[in-house]
N, C-alpha and C positions, 0 to 999 in steps of 0.2 A: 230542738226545743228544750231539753235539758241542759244544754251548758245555758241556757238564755236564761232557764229557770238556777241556775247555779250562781249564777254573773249577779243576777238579778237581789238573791241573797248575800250576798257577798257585796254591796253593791249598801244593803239596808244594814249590814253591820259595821261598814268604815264609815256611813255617813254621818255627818260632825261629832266625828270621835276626834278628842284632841291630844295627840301623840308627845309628849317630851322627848327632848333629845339633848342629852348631856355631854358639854366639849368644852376644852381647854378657850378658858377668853380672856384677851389682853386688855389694851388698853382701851378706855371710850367702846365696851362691847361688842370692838372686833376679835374676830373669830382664828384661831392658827389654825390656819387650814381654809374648806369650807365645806359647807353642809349642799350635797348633792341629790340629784335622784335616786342613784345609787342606792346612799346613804338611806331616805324613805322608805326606798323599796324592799331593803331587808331588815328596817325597823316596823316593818307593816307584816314582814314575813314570820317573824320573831313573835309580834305580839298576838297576830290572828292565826300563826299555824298554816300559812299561805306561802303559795309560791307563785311570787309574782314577779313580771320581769319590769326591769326599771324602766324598760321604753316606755312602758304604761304608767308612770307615773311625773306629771309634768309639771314643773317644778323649776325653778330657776336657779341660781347658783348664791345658795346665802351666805353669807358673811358676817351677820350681825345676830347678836343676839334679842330676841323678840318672839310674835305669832307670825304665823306666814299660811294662809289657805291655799290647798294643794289638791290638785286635781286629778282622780285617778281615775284613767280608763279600764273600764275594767272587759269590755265586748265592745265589740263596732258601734253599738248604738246604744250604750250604759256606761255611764260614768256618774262619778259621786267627787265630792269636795270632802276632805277634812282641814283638818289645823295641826301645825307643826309647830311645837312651841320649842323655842334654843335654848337652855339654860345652861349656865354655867357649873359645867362639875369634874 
C-alpha cells in the first residue's frame, strides 16, 4: 500500500510537467544523435531527485527538434503523461 501510495505521488508530480532537453541540431532541426528513453529517464531523475528506470518510461526514438508527450509508468497500474520539449543548445 505504500509504494501504491509513493507511485501515486510521484505519479501527481510529473504530471504535465514540461521537461527541456538541450542538444546539438543540424540542419532543418535534425538532431546529432537522438533523444531516448534513456535520455528521459535520467532527465526526470536529475530534475525530481528520482530513480527511475528507463524501462518505465515510453518514449520513442526522437530526432527532431519539437514537443513530444511521454508516457511514464510509474507502478503496474499508475502512469502519467508529460512533455518533452527538444531545444537547441
Amino acid at each position: 500500500l505504500e509504494e501504491t501510495e509513493a507511485a501515486q505521488k510521484l505519479a501527481d508530480l510529473l504530471r504535465n510537467k514540461d521537461l527541456i532537453i538541450k542538444t546539438k541540431v543540424g540542419e532543418n532541426g535534425r538532431l546529432f544523435g537522438a533523444i531516448t528513453n534513456k535520455d528521459v529517464a535520467e532527465l526526470i531523475n536529475k530534475t525530481f531527485n528520482t530513480d527511475f528506470d528507463k524501462k518505465k518510461v515510453l518514449v520513442g526514438t526522437i530526432k527532431l527538434v519539437g514537443s513530444y508527450d511521454v508516457e511514464v509508468k510509474i507502478y503496474p497500474e499508475i502512469s502519467t503523461k508529460l512533455k518533452v520539449t527538444v531545444q537547441e543548445g
